[in-house]
C-alpha positions in Angstrom: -103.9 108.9 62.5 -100.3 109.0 62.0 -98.1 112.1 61.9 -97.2 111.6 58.3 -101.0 111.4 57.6 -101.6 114.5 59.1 -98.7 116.4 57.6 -100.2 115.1 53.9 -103.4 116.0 54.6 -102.4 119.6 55.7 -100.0 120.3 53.1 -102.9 119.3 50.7 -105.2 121.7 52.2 -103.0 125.0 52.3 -101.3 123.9 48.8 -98.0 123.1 49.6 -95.7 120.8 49.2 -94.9 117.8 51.6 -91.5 118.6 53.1 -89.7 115.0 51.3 -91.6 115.9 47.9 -89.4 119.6 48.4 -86.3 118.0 49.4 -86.5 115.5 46.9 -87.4 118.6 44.1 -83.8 120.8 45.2 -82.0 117.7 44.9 -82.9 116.8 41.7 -82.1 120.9 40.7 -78.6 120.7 42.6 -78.2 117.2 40.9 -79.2 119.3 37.4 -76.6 121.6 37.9 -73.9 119.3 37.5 -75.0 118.2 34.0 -75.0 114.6 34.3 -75.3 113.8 30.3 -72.0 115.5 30.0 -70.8 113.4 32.8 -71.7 109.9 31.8 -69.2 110.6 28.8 -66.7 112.2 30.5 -66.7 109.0 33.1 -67.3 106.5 30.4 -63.5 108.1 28.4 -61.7 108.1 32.2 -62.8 104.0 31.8 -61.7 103.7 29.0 -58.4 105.6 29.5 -58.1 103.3 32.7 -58.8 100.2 30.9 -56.6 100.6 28.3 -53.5 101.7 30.2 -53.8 98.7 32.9 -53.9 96.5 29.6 -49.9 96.8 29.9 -49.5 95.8 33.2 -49.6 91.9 34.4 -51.5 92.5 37.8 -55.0 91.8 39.4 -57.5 94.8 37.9 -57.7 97.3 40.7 -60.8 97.7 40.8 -61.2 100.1 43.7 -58.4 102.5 42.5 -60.5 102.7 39.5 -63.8 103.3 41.5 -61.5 106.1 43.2 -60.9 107.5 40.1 -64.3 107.9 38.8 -65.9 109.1 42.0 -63.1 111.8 42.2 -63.6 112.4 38.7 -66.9 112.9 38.9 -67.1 115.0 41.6 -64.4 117.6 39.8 -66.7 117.7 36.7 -70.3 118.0 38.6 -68.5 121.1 40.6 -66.8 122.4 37.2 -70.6 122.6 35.3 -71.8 124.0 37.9 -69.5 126.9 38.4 -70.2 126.9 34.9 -74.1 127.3 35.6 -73.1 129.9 37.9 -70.9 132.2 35.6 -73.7 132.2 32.6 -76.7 132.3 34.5 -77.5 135.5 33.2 -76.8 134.6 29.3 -78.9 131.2 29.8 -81.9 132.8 30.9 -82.2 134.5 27.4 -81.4 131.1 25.6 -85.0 128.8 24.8 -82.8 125.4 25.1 -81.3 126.8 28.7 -84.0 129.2 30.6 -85.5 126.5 32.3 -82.0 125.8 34.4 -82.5 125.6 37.8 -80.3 128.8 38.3 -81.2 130.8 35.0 -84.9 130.3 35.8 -84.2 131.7 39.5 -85.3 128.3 41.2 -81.9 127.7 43.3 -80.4 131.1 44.6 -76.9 132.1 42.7 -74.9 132.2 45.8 -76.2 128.3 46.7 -75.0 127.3 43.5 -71.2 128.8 44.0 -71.3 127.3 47.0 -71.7 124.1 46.1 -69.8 123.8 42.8 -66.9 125.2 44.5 -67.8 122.5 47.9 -67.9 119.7 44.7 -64.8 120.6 43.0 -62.5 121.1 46.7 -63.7 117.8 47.4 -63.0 115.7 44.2 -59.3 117.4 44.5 -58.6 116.4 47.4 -60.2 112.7 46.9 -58.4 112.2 43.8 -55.0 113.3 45.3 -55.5 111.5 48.6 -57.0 108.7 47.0 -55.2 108.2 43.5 -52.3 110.1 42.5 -51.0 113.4 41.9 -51.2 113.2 38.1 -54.6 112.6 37.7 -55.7 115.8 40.1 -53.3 118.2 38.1 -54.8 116.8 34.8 -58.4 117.2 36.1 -57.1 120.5 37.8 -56.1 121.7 34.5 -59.4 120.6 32.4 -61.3 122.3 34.9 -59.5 125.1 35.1 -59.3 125.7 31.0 -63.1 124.9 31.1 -64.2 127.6 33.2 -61.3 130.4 32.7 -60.7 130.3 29.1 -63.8 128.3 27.2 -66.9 130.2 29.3 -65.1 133.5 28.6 -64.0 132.8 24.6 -67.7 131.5 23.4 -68.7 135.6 23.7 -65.5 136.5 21.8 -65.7 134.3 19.3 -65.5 130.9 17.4 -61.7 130.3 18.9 -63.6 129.0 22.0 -64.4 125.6 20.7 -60.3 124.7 19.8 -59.8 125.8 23.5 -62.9 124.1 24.3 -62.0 120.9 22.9 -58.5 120.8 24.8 -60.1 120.4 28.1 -62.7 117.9 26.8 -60.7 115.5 25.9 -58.3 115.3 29.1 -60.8 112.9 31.2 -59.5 109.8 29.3 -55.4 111.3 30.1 -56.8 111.3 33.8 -57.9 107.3 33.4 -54.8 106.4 31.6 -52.7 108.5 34.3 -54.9 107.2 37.2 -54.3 103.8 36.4 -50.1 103.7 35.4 -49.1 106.9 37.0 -47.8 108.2 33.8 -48.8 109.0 29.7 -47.6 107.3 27.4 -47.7 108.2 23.1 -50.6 105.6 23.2 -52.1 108.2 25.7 -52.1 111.0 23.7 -53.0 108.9 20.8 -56.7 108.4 22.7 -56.4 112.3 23.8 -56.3 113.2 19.5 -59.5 111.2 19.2 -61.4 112.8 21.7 -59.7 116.3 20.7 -60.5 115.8 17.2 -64.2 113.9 17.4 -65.5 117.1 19.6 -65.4 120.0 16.6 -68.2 118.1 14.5 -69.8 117.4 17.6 -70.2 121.0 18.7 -70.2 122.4 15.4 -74.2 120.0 15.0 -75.0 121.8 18.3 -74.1 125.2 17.4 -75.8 125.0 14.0 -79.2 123.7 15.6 -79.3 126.4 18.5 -77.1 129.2 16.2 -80.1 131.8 17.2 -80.2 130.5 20.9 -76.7 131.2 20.6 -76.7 134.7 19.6 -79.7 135.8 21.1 -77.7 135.1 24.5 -74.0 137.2 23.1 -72.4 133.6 22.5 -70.3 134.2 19.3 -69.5 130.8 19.1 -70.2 130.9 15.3 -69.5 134.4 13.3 -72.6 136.4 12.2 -73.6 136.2 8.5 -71.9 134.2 5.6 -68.8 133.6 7.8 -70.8 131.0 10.1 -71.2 128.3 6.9 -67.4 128.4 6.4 -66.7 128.2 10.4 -68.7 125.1 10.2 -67.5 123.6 7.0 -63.7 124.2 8.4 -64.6 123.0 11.8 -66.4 120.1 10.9 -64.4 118.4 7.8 -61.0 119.0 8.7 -61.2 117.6 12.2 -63.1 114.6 10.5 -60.3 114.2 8.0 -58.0 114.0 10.1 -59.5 111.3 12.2 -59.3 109.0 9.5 -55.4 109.4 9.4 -54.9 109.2 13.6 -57.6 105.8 13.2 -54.9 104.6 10.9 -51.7 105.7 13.2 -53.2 103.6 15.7 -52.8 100.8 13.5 -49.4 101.3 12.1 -47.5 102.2 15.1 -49.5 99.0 17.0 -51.6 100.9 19.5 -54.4 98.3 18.0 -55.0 95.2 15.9 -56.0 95.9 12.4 -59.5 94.5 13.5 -60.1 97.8 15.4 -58.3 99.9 12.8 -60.9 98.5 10.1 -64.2 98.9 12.4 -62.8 102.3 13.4 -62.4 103.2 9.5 -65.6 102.4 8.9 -67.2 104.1 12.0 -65.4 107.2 10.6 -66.4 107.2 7.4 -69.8 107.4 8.1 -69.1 110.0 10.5 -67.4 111.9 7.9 -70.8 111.1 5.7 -72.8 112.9 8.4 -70.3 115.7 8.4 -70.5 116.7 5.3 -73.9 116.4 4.7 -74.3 119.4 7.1 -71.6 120.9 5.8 -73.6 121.1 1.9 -77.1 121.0 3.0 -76.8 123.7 6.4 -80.2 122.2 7.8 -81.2 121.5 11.2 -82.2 118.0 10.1 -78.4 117.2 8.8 -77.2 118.7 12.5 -79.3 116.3 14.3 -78.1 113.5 12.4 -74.2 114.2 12.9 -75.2 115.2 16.3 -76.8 111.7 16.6 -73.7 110.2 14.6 -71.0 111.8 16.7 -72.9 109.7 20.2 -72.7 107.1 18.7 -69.2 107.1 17.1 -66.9 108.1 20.5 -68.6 105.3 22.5 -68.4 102.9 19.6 -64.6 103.3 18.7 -63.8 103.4 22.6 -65.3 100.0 22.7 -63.5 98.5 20.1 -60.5 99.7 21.5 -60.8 97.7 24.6 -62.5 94.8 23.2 -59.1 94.9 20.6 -57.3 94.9 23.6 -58.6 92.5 26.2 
């Protein structure tokens, strides 16, 4: 009998687990605490912010700076969630949609988790300054950095948190663009509005799904009473309306072919459709739906974008 035979058949008669299955298990919490949903978006704007600035330039695609950029990237945001993990562990646990956390439930030791969000972000620093360019790590420096020090704190004081919020959220396509020219450029910034602008609805579906999650945990990330219906209304239309005119900008100062400006008129519109149905209606159903709307719509214009430009 082999010694991984008998190790099985031990660990299946006292009840444990075998020793990979366990390794395998913190791994997957660790990996958990670095919120890889949010991630796959934030890496999937630094592409297209990398894309779309190397469009300008007449040289081979560099394919490994832009590999360099990600991984760096990457390893700044899974280290910033998790310090975020770590800062409202205590306000998760009383949350339904966040109690089962690895570190709100108690299943990886609050210390562990500092540890290795602060281990995550020193490393994706450094890679991305050693690696890429000095741009890029301030910009991810200072996304982090507003993410944890000024959004964490502002969602208990009040609904100022998502403005602040949405600053840092939309840098990761400034650190692709910057990453790949060493500079920003109006066209830059351009992208930056759209990502700015296309996270209020966004937040404002979440925060009206989980709105008792939300204050059963002290996040005042909507006001109490009447006051939360008009947050939402001005948080999600104006934003939305505004979209429309920077989708057009990007046509008349020729950021983009009127092909793009078209599909991105129409991907707004219906955007805005989904918008204001929550806004009128206030039911979780509508929130799903411009939740489900506002996935689809950053990808989709992003796309467009680059096929416009290639």
């Amino acid at each position: 009998m082999t010694t991984e035979s008998t190790i099985r058949r031990l660990c299946a008669r006292e009840g444990l687990q075998h020793p990979l299955s366990n390794c395998l298990s913190v791994l997957i919490k660790f990996c958990m605490l670095t919120k890889p949903d949010i991630n796959l978006l934030v890496l999937f704007t630094v592409l297209a912010g990398f894309c779309l600035a190397f469009t300008t330039y007449p040289h081979p695609f560099p394919i490994l700076r832009l590999t360099d950029t990600l991984i760096g990237t990457l390893l700044v945001a899974g280290g910033s969630c998790t310090l975020n993990h770590y800062l409202e562990r205590r306000f998760d646990a009383c949350m339904r949609r966040t109690a089962r956390r690895p570190l709100a439930s108690g299943e990886i030791d609050a210390g562990d988790a500092l540890w290795f969000g602060l281990l995550l972000s020193a490393i994706g620093f450094i890679y991305l300054a050693s690696a890429v360019n000095l741009l890029a790590t301030i910009l991810a420096g200072l996304a982090s950095a507003i993410y944890l020090f000024a959004y964490t704190p502002l969602k208990r004081r009040g609904p100022a948190c998502t403005f602040v919020g949405a600053l840092s959220g939309a840098i990761p396509p400034l650190i692709g663009w910057a990453a790949a020219s060493g500079s920003l450029s109006l066209e830059a910034w351009g992208l930056y509005t759209i990502v700015f602008l296309w996270q209020f609805p966004h937040f404002m579906a979440i925060a009206w799904m989980y709105r008792k999650d939300y204050a059963r945990a002290g996040y005042y990330v909507l006001p109490l009473g009447r006051r939360s219906r008009q947050t939402v209304g001005r948080q999600t239309i104006f934003p939305l309306f505004a979209l429309i005119w920077v989708e057009l900008a990007f046509g008349l100062f020729g950021f983009a072919g009127w092909t793009y400006t078209g599909g991105a008129l129409i991907l707004t519109i219906v955007f805005f459709y989904c918008g204001a149905e929550l806004v009128l209606r206030k039911t979780n159903a509508a929130a799903r739906r411009l939740l489900f709307a506002s996935l689809l719509y950053l990808p989709s214009v992003l796309l467009l974008l680059l096929f416009d430009r290639a």
